[in-house]
N, C-alpha and C positions, 0 to 999 in steps of 0.2 A: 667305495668299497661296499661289497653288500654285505647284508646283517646275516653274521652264522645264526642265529636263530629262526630270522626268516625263511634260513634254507632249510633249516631243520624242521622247522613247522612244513614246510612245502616236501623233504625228504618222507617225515610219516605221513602226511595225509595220502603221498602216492603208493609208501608203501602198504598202509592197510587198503587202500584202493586194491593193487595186483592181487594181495592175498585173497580177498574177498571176491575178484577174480578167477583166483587158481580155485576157490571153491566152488563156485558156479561150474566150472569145468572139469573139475572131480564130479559134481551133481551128473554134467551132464553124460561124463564118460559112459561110452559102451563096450569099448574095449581097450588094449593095451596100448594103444598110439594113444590114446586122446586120455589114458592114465598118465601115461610119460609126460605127457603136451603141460597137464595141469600142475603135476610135479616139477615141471621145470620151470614153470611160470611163478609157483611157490620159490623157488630155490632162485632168479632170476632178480625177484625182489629183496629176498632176502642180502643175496649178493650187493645188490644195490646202496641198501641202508648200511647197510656191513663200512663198507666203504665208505659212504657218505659221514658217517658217525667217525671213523676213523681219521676224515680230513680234516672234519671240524672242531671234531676237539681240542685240539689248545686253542684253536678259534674261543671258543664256548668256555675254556679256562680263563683265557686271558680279560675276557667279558665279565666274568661271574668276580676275578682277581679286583679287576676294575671299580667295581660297585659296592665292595666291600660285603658289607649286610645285606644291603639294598638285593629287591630279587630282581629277577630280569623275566616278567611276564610273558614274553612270547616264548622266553624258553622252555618255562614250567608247564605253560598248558599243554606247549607240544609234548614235553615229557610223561602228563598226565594222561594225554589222547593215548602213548604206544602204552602206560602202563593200563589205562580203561580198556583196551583192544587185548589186553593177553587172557582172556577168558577165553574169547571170539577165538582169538588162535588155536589155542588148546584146543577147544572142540573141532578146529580143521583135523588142526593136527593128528588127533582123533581119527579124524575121520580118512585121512590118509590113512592110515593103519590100518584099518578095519578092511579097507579096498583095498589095501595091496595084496590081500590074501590071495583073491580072482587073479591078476597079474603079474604074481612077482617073477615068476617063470621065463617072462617074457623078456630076452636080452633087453630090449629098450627101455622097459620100467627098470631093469636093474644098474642099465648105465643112468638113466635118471635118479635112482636113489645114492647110486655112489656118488654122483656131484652134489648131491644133499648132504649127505655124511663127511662130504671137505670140508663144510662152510666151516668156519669157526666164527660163532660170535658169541659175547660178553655184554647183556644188555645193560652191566654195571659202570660200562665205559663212563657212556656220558655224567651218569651220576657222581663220578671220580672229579671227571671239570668240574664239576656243578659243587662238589666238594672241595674244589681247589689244590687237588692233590694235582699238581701238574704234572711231576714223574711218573706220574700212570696213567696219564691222560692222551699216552700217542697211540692208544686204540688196538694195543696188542690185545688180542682176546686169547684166552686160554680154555673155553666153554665149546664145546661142541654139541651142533645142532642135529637131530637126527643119528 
């Protein structure tokens, strides 16, 4: 069986990979295709971890259940890497905004923001396993992104 932590370390390092992606491609936008493209590349990974974080949760509960006190290192660092990266985000984040101004106009950037404004996620999820509260650990988010 593999290690939900392992997967979680390997879920954020891909995720802050694509984001940092989708900013490169914001960088390099000229126009409203290649706004959309980076927007959706944003929104893609986000999707991603969304989900991943979702599977693994009682995974990561029943882990954290297990050990009692005891921490479970790969899960904290990974936790510490998404929460070290939320500056980073923020100033994409940012910086989506400031450029949408140029393209919002454009049916494709606004079908790409509406798929932004579904995502739902709760970056408090994991920390619920990791708290041990397991009835809130099946990754319903209630937080909307965008």
């Amino acid at each position: 069986m593999a290690d939900p932590c392992d997967d979680y370390t390997r879920a954020v390092d891909k995720y802050i990979e694509a984001i940092r992606q989708s900013s490169q491609k914001l960088d390099q936008a000229t126009g409203a295709h290649q706004f959309a493209d980076a927007v959706n590349v944003f929104t893609s990974a986000t999707e991603e971890l969304t989900a991943t974080l979702r599977d693994l949760g009682p995974q990561v509960t029943t882990l954290y259940q297990s050990h009692g006190t005891a921490s479970l290192p790969t899960c904290d660092r990974a936790q510490e890497k998404l929460v070290a990266f939320a500056p980073e985000l923020n100033a994409i984040g940012t910086k989506f905004a400031e450029q949408a101004q140029k393209y919002i106009s454009d049916p494709e950037v606004q079908q790409a923001f509406d798929r932004l404004r579904k995502l739902r996620f709760n970056g408090s999820d994991l920390r619920k396993c990791k708290n041990r509260d397991a009835s809130r650990c099946a990754g319903r988010s209630s937080s909307r992104v965008g």
